[in-house]
N, C-alpha and C positions, 0 to 999 in steps of 0.2 A: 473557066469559072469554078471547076471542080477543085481545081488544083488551089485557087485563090482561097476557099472555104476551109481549103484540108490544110493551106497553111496557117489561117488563122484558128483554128481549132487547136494546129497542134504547141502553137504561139502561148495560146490561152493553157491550155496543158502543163504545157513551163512554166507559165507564171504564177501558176497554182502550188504548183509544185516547190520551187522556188520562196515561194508565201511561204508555205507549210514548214522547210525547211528553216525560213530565217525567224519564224515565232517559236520552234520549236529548240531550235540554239539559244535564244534568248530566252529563254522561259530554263534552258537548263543550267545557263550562267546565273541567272536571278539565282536557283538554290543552292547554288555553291556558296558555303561557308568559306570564302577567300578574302583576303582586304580587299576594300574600296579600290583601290587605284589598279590594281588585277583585276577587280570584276570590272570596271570601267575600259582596261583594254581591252579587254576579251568582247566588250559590247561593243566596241568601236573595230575592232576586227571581223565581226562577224558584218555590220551593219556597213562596213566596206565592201566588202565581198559580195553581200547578197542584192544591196542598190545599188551597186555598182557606182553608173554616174550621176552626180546631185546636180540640179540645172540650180542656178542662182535664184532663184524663185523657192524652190525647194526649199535650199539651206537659208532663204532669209523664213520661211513658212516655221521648218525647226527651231531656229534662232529666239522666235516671237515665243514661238508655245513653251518650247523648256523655258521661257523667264516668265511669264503669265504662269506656267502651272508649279513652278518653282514656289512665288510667289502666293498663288491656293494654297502648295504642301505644308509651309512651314505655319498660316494660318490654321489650316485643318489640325496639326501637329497640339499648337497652342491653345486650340478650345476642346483638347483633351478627345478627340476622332478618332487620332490610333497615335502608334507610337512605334519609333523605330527602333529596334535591337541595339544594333551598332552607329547612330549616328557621328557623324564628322564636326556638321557647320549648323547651326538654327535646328539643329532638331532632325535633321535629315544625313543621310549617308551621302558620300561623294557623287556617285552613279545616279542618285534618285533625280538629280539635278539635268540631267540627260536624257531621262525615260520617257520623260511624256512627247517629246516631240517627235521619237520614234515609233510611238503608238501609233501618233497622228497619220506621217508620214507613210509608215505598214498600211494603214488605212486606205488611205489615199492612191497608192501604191496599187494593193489588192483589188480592190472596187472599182478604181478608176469609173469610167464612165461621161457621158456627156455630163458637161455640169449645167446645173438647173440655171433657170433665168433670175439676175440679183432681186432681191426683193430687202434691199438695206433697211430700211426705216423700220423694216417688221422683225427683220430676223436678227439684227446688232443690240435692241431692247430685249427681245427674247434670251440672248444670249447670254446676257449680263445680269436679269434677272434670272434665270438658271443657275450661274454661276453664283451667284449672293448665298444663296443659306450654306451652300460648303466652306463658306469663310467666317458666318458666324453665329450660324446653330451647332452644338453641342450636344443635344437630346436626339438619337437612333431614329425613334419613332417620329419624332416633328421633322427631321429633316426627311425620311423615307418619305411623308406624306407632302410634306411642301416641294419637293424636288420633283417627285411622281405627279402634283397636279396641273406645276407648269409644264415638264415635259409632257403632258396628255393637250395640256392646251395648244402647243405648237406643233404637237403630231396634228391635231385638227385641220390647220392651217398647213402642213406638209408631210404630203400622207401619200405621196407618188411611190411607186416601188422601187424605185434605187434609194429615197429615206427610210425605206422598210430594212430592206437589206444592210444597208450602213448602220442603221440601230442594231440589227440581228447579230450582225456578224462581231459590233462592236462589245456588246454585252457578252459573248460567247469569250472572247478576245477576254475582256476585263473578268470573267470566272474565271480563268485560264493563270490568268494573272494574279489576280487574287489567291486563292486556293492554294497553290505558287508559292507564293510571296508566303502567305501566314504558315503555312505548311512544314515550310524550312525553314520558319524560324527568323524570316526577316523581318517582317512587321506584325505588330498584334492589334486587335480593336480591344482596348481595356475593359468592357463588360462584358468579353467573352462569349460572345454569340453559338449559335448550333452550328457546327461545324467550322467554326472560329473568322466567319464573315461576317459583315453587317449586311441586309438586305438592302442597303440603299446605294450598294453599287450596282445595282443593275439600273436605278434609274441615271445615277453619274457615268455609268459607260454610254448608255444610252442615249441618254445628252450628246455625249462626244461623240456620238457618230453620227449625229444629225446635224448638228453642229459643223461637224467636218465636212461634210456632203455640201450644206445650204452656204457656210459661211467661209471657207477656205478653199474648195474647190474653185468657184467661179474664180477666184482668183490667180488660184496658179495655173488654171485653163486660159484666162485672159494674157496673165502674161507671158504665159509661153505662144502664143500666137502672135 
């Protein structure tokens, strides 16, 4: 029994570690001033390496999010959100088209966890309304507060500690990223914020981590069983 514990301890160890290492390579390719198609290998060699292997579930999970949050970026792009340095295609750089489903997948990844019980009818409404003012509020402070009251409403409604944690960790994850990103020079918010963020990514990381938990887990839990 001792041995069973000490192996799952030292499992859990590595996968932290591991974590650590594959947000930490990506986060240092993000500042690299290189072309698009260089920093896109360099994310897809690291993000080989450190997932090793992607079950079909997985990669159809990535597949879905990069063109859903593709689709958010280049809207946020247009109502004037932020703006990117070097873009390629719509507004956006080569790479940026690949990021988010790596977020996701990190996520998911990291946290793992049993996944909660579906609750669709509640949490795919939720969802979509969450997602609505980043594609066509424009104004910092209306989108900080309209994004902040639904995400408080659906915290109400999942509020278990593994959705604590997957907000925590996600928020933590998106300063990281953020901070990151504007820091070196890849993207800017055009009104120039204190310390060159908008405050209202911590409610859109936020989002996406409870989101991930509630609404993409059960999933790739069910179909890998």
């Amino acid at each position: 029994m001792d041995s069973i514990v000490s192996g799952n301890r030292r499992a859990l160890t590595i996968g932290w570690i591991l974590a650590a290492v594959q947000l930490g390579a990506t986060l240092l390719i993000l500042a690299l001033n290189i072309t698009s198609i260089f920093k896109l290998l360099a994310f897809a060699a690291v993000w080989a390496l450190t997932f090793r292997r992607w079950s079909r579930r997985e990669s159809f999970c990535y597949l879905a999010v990069c063109s859903l949050f593709s689709v958010m970026d280049i809207l946020a792009v247009r109502q004037g959100l932020f703006v990117f340095s070097r873009p390629d295609f719509s507004g956006l750089p080569m790479w940026e088209y690949f990021m988010w489903g790596f977020y996701v997948l990190h996520l998911l990844r990291t946290l793992d966890g049993p996944a909660p019980l579906p609750k669709w009818r509640l949490v795919v409404p939720l969802a979509i309304l969450f997602a609505f003012p980043f594609a066509v509020v424009a104004e910092p402070v209306v989108l900080l507060a309209g994004s902040g009251a639904i995400l408080a409403v659906a915290l109400l409604f999942f509020h278990e500690a593994p959705d604590i944690r997957y907000v925590g960790y996600a928020v933590l994850m998106g300063a990281a990223v953020e901070y990151v990103g504007v820091w070196s020079g890849q993207w800017q918010y055009p009104r120039h914020p204190l310390g060159g963020v908008e405050l209202w990514f911590a409610t859109m990381w936020g989002g996406i981590g409870l989101f991930t938990r509630r609404l993409l887990l059960p999933l790739i839990v069910e179909r890998r069983g």
